[in-house]
N, C-alpha and C positions, 0 to 999 in steps of 0.2 A: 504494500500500500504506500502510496506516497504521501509526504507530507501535505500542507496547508500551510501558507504565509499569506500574509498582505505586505503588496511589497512598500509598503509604508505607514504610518500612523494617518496621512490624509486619505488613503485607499479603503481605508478600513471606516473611518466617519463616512464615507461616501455610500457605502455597503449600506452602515447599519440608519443611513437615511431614509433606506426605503421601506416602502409598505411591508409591514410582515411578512404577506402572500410572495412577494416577489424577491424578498427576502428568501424563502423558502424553496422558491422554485430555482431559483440562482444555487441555492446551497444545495438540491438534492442533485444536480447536476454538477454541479463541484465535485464533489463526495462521489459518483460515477466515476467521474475522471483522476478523483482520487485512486481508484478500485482499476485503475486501465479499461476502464467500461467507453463506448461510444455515450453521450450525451443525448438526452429527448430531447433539449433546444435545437434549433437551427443553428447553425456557426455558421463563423465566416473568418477566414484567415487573412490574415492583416500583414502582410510581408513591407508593406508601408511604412508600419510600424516599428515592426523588428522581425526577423527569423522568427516562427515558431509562435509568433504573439497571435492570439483567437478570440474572437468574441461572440460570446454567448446573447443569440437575439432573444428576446420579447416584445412579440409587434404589440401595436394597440395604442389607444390614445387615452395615453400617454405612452408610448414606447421606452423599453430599457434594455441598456446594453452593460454587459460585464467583461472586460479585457485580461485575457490571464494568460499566462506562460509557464509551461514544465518541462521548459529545457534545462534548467540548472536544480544541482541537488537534489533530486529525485523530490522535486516539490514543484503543488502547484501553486504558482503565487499569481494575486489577484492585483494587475497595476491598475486600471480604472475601472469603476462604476458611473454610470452616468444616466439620467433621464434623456431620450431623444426627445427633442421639437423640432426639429427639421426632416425634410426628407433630403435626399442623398448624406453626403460625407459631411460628420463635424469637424471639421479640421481644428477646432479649439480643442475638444477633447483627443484627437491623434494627437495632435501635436505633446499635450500634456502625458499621457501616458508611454510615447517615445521619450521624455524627459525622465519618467519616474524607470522605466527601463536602463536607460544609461546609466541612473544612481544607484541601480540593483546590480547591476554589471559590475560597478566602481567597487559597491559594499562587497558583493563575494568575490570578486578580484579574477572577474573575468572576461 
């Protein structure tokens, strides 16, 4: 089984911002991919972002998105959460979770 991190103290207020229900459904699909399981969500992979970076969809209005990557240390770490209001690409939110990727790279030194 692999680990679980947030790859930051702000990734982690972003998570537990949201609704319970979506809270829940982000986590049992986490926990999947904790297990080497495929995920019930839609993904989509973000090579934009970084190698290996994914994001877990939930359409609907309000739409939400969850960014994670398990390429390092046999864990999955969650870099952004975010509400959609747009449609196509936020690039506010890419651009921020390629940031917090770089300082997780930095932090384990690779």
């Amino acid at each position: 089984m692999k680990n679980f991190a947030f790859a930051s103290d702000a990734a982690e207020r972003e998570y537990k911002e949201f609704p319970d229900e979506i809270q829940d459904d982000f986590g049992l699909n986490l926990m999947l991919i904790q297990l080497d399981q495929d995920p019930k969500l839609p993904i989509k992979h973000l090579n934009s972002v970084g190698p290996g970076v994914i994001e877990l969809i939930i359409n609907g209005s309000p739409a939400f998105r969850c960014l994670y990557i398990t390429k390092y240390q046999d864990t999955v770490f969650v870099l952004h959460s975010f509400e959609k209001t747009t449609n196509g690409n936020d690039v506010k939110a890419m651009r921020l979770a390629g940031k917090r990727l770089q300082a997780l790279k930095l932090e384990l030194g690779v």
